[in-house]
Residue, then its C-alpha position, 0 to 999 in steps of 0.5 A: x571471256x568470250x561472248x558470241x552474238x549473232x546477228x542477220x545483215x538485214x535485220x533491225x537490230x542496230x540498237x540491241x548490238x550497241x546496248x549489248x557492247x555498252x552493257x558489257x563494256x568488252x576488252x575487245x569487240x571482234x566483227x566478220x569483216x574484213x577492211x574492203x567489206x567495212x569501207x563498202x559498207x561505209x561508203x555503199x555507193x563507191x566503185x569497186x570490183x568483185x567476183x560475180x558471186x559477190x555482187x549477185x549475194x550483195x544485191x540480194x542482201x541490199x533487196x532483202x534489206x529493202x523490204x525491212x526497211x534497213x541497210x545492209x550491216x548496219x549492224x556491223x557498223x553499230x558494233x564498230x562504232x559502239x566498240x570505239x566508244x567504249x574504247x575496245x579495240x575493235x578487230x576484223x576478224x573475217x577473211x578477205x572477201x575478194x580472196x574467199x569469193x575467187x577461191x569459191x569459184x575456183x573450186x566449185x564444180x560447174x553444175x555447182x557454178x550453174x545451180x548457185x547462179x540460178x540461186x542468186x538470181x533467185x535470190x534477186x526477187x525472193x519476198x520478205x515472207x520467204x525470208x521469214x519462213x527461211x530463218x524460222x526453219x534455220x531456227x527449228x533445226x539448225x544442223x538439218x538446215x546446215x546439213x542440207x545447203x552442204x548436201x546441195x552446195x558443198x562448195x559454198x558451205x565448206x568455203x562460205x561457212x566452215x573454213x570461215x568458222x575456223x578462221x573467226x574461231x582462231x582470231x577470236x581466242x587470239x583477241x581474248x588471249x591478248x586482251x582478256x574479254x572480247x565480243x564477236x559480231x557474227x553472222x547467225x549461222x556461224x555461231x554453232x560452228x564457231x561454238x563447236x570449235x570454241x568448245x568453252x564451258x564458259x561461252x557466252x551466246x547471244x542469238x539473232x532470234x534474241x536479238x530481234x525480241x529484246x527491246x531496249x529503249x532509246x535511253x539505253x542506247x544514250x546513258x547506258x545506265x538502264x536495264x534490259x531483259x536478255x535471254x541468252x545461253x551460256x554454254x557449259 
């Protein structure tokens, strides 16, 4: 049994990803890192380097944080942390970021190189209302949206997206294969990607959108025994 839950690295949904770990009680919990990005995470002020790529989206990621009034990945820290209390086995089931950032840049072309860069820094003062605007559009028409960042960065979708769908596609069955049910963690918008390669009738999704209206309160959170409403889609 699979289930695929989406989520946003600057949202709030701490709490939601943990009650839906506790709820399901998975075999295994499946979440895109790998283990340098799970201990950056951890320890968000220690010295590391980094392709340039890398660090211009971390700062966009920690300003647009800000703005929500969160950390990045805390949720990916939640789902690690519920997972061992629930006593799943928990699985880094991402590429290595270092490798995939330096095979990015290997293979984009320099007008590509150029127009990320812009984009990135772009990025460093983009306002909290732009980020809504963007995940309403992305929720609206999610293939055209796709289907556009590849038309102007084909690059970055084929390395950042695709290729990544693959690899997180493949270990997630391999998780359910040894331990019978398993719950990934992914980034929103590798869900329909990884969704098309799955291709499961008995696919269970859960999106950033569903997430992000599902209340659950504190008590949820401690004992585990309460209910909540979720609205989700099982593919079939």
């Amino acid at each position: 049994m699979i289930t695929l839950v989406g989520v946003g690295h600057v949202f709030d949904i701490e709490k939601q990803v943990r009650y839906l770990i506790r709820h399901s009680s998975p075999a295994a919990v499946g979440v895109e890192l790998d283990a340098a990005r799970y201990e950056a995470l951890k320890n968000p002020q220690g010295e590391r380097e980094a392709p340039l790529a890398y660090r211009l989206l971390a700062m966009t990621q920690m300003r647009i944080a800000k703005q929500f009034n969160q950390e990045v990945g805390r949720e990916m820290l939640a789902a690690v942390d519920e997972g061992q209390k629930v006593q799943a086995r928990v699985l880094f089931i991402d590429v290595e970021a270092s490798d995939m950032f330096n095979k990015l840049w290997r293979r984009m072309p320099f007008k590509e190189k150029i127009m990320m860069l812009l984009s990135g820094f772009t990025g460093l003062i983009i306002s909290k209302k732009r980020v809504e605007t963007e995940l309403q559009r992305f929720e609206e028409n999610e293939e055209q949206y796709l289907q556009l960042l590849g038309q102007e960065f084909p690059t970055v979708k084929q390395v950042l997206i695709d290729d990544r769908n693959v690899v997180m596609a493949n270990r997630i069955l391999q998780a359910e294969q040894k331990f019978g049910s398993v719950l990934a963690v992914v980034g929103d918008g590798h869900v329909e990607g990884i969704q098309r390669i799955l291709n499961r009738e008995d696919l269970t999704v859960v999106r950033l959108k569903d997430l992000r209206t599902m209340e659950v309160p504190e008590e949820c959170i401690s004992d585990g025994n309460c209910e909540v409403t979720i609205r989700y889609n099982v593919e079939v």
